[in-house]
N, C-alpha and C positions, 0 to 999 in steps of 0.2 A: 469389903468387896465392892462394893457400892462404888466407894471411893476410887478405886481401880478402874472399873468398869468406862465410868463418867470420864475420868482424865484419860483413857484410852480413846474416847469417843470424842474428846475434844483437838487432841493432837493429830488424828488422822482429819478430821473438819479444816482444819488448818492445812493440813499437805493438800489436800482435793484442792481448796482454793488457794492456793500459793499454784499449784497447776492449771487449775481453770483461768485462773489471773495472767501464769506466764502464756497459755494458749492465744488467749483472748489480744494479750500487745501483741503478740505474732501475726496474728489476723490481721490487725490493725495497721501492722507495717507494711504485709505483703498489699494488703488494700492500696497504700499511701503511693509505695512502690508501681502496682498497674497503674494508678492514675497519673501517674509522673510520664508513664511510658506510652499510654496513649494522647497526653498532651504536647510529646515529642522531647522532655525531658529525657534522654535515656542515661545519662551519666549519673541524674540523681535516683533512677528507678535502679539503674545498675550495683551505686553503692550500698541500697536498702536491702535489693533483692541478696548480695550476697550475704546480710547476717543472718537469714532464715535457712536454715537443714532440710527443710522438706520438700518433697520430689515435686511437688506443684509449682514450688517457688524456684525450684534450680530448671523448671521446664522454661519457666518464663523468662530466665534470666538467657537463657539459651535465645528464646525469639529477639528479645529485647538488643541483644547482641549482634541477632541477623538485621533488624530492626536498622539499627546504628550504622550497619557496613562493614561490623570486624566479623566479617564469615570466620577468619581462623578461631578467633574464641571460642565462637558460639560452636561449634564444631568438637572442638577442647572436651565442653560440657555436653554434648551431646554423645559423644562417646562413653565417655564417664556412664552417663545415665543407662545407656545399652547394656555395659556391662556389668551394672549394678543390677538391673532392672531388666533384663531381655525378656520378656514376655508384656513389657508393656507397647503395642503397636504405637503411640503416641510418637515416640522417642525416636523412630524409622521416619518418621511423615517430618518431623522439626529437624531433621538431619540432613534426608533427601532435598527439601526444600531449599533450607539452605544453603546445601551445594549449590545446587540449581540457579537461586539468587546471585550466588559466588563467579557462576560460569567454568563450575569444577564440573563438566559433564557425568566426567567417569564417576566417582566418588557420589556424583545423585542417582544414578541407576543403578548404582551399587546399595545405598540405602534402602531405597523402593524396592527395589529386588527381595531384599532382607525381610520388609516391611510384609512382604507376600506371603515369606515365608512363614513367618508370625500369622496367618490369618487377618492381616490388615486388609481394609477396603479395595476391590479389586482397581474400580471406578478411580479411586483417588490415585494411589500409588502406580498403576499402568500409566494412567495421562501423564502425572512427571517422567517415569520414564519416557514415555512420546516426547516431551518436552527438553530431555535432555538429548537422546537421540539427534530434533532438531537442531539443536544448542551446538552439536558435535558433527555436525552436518552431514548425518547418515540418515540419509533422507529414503533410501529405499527400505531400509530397515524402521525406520520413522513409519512409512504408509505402511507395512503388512500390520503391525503392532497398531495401530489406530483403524485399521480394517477389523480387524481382529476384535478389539477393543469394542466397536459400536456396535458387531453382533449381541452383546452382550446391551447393551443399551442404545439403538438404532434411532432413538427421537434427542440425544444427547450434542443440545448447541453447540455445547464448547468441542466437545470431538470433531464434528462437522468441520467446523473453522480453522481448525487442527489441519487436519486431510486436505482441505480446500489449500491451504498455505504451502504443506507440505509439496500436492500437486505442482502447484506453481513455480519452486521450488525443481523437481523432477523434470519439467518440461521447458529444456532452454530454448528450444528452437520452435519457429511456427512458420508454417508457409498459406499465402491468402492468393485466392483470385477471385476480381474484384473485376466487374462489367457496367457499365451505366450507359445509357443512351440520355442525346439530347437533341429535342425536337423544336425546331423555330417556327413560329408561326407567321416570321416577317418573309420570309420567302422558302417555306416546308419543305424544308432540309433537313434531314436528320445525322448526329454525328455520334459513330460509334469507337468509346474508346473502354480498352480493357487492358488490365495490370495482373504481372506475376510477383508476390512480394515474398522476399524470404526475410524473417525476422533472427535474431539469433541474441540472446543474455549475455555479454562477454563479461570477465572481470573489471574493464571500465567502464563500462556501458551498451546500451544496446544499439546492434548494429544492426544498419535495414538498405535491403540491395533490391534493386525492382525494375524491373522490365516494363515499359508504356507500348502498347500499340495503340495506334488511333487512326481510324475510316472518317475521314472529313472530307470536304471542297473535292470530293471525288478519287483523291490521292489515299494514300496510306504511309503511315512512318512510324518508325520504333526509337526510344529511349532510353536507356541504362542511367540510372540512379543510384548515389548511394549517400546513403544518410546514417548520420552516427550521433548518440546522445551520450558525449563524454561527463562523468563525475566527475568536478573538483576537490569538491569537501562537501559537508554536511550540510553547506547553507546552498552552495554552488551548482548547476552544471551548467552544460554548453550544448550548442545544438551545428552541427556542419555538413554542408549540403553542397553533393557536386553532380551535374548533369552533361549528360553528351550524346549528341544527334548529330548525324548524315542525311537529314531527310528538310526538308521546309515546313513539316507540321509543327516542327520545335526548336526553340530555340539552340541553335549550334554548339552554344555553353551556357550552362547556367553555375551558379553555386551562392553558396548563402552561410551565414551564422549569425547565433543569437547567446546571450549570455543569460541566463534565470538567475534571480534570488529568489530564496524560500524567506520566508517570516514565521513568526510563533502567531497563534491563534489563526490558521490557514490561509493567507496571504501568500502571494507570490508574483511579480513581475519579473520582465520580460524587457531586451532593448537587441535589436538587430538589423539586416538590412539582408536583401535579396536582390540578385542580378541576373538579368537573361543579354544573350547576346546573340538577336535574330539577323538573316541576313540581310534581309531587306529595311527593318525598323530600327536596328543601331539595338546602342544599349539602353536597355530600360531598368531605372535603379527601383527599389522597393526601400523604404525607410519604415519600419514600425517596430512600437511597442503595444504591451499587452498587461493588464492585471488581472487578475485571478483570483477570486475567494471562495475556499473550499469551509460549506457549513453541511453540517448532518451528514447525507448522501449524496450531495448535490455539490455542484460547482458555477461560479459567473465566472465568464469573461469575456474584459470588454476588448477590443485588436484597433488599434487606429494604423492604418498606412499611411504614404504618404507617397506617389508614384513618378517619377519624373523619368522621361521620357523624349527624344529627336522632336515629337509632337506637339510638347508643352506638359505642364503638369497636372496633377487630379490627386485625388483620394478615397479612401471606402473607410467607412465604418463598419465594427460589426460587434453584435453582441451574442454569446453563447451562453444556455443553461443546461445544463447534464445532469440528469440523475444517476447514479451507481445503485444497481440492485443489490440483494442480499450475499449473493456471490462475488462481489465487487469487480467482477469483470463484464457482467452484461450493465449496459446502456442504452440510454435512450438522452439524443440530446437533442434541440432546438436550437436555430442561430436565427436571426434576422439580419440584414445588414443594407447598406446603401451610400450610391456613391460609385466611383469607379470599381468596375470588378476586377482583381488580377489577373485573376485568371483567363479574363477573355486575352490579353496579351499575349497569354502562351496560344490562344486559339485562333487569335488575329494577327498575331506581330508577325510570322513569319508567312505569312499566305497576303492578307490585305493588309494597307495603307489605314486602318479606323479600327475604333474598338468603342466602347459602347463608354459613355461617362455619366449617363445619370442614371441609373438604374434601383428597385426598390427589388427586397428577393428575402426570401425564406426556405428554410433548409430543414428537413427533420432527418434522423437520422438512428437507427433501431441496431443493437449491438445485440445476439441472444446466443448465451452457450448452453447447447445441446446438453453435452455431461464437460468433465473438466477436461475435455479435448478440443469438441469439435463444436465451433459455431457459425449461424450464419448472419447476415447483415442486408439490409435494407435502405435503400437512399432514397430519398425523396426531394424535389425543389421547385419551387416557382421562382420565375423572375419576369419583371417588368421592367425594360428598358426603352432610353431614346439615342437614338445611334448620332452622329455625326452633322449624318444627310439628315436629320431631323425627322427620325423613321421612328413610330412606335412597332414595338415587336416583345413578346414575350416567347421565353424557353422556356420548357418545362423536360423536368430531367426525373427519370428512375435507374435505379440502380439495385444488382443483387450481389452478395460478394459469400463467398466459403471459407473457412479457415479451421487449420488444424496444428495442435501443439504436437511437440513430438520430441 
């Protein structure tokens, strides 16, 4: 009996570890297998993960799938596993995602929906929805669902950022009015000009139509503007600028373009030229380039002109730093520049004979939105100039402007 007993006890020893054994290489592979897939192997994570059965390693094989780009697969398997396994929330969050990743909108709100209904995380599976929503550009059904959502967690960034986009988004149009006074100390006169600007998001670009009044030299005159920033492609756009006046405050016709490139690691230049054509001063050409490097919040750029003119020719420098807040629509930016100013052409060219060429000047300038509609804006400037007649005089200029999306 002895004898029974002991070789009974022996052969089950052996089944435990011939199982503990076969457990133990499985582990080993599914191990071998993640590490493949997060060093960006996924074809050899993929062939390991598929000789493993168990619902850990066919989850993974599912990400590793999304991972790579073949949404359809990984989809394949994530099905599978729902209806093998419909009570595992898991299996809704690696499905929905991966729609999501896919840009199968329907099919991710569809999982996250599912995922709900399992008792899955509210937080997690509502944002993909928000996320596919955006993705499918049902953007007012995007903001209640993310309204909605942050009652539920009112201090949660990533929602925030959410809504902020989606707003942005929602609100194609905006109209600004925009006042600045400028006061001369070389003979205290003061010039008042104020602008109506309607903005608008189109399918190519955005479009900007605006209205100039301006109180100077005792006269007053108005301008129609319209500017438009056409897309190219992804590296590209365009900037085109056309102006017209009946008055002697402004130039009779103006218009302009400029071509941008974008670069990787935040770079971007600029190549253009600008024309006015005053009654009295002829035409004055504008020649500049600009580069631009966008780090953190912040942005440089440097603008050279180059101005030529009936008069003779000049130039201005200028350099710009801007911050972008947390909203990324209020600023705050700083310019310095010197040299000839443009601008004074449009303020000189069609009234006097001179315009100012050596001048030193700084600009700050305050962008703040109120909530995701309404904001207002702040101008500020000094300038130090020497005119012609070899006149020192300095302007000093403020400015308050309103703006609302809509």
């Amino acid at each position: 009996m002895r004898t029974v007993f002991f070789s009974l006890f022996l052969l089950l020893s052996a089944v435990g570890f011939s199982q503990t054994n076969d457990l133990s290489e499985k582990d080993s592979i599914f191990q071998v297998a993640r590490n493949f897939a997060f060093e960006g192997e996924y074809e050899k994570s993929i062939v390991l993960l598929q000789t493993i059965p168990t619902l850990e390693a066919k989850q993974t094989l599912a990400r590793v799938f999304a991972w790579s780009g073949e949404y359809n697969n990984s989809l394949t398997i994530s099905n599978q596993l729902i209806l093998e396994f419909p009570k595992v929330v898991s299996n809704y969050q690696i499905a929905a995602t991966t729609a999501l990743w896919g840009s199968m909108w329907s099919a991710s709100y569809k999982f996250a929906k599912e995922g709900l209904q399992n008792n899955g995380d509210e937080l997690i599976f509502k944002t993909i929805q928000i996320k596919a929503l955006m993705g499918d550009k049902k953007w007012t059904e995007a903001e209640l669902l993310c309204k909605a959502t942050l009652l539920v967690d009112p201090k949660n960034e990533i929602l925030k950022k959410l809504l902020q986009l989606i707003q942005q988004k929602l609100f194609q149009k905006e109209i600004l009015l925009n006042h600045t006074q400028d006061y001369f100390t070389l003979d205290s006169s003061l010039w008042k000009n104020t602008s109506f600007i309607m903005k608008n998001k189109t399918k190519y670009g955005p479009l900007i139509i605006s209205a100039n009044h301006s109180n100077r030299f005792n006269l007053k005159g108005l301008q129609g503007e319209l500017e438009f920033y056409p897309k190219i492609d992804s590296n590209y756009y365009a900037y085109i600028d056309v102006g017209l006046s009946n008055t002697e405050l402004f130039p009779n016709f103006r218009n302009g373009a400029s071509i941008f490139r974008t670069f990787k690691k935040g770079y971007e230049l600029e190549l253009g030229y600008r024309n006015m054509n005053f009654k009295e001063a002829g035409n004055v050409w504008f020649y500049l380039g600009s580069a631009t490097k966008y780090f953190g919040n912040n942005s440089l750029t440097y603008r050279f002109t180059s101005i030529h003119s009936p008069e003779g020719q000049s130039a201005t420098h200028g350099l710009k730093l801007t911050h972008f807040f947390k909203d990324e629509k209020s600023t705050l930016s700083a310019e310095v520049g010197s040299g000839s100013n443009a601008r004074d052409y449009q303020a000189y060219g069609s009234v006097k004979p001179f315009s100012n060429i050596n001048s030193k000047r700084l600009q700050i300038d305050y962008r703040r939105f109120i909530n995701h509609r309404i904001a207002f804006s702040i101008t500020s400037a000094y300038e130090s100039a020497v005119y012609r007649e070899n006149q020192q005089g300095q302007r000093i200029t403020l400015g308050v402007g309103l703006s609302s999306k809509f």
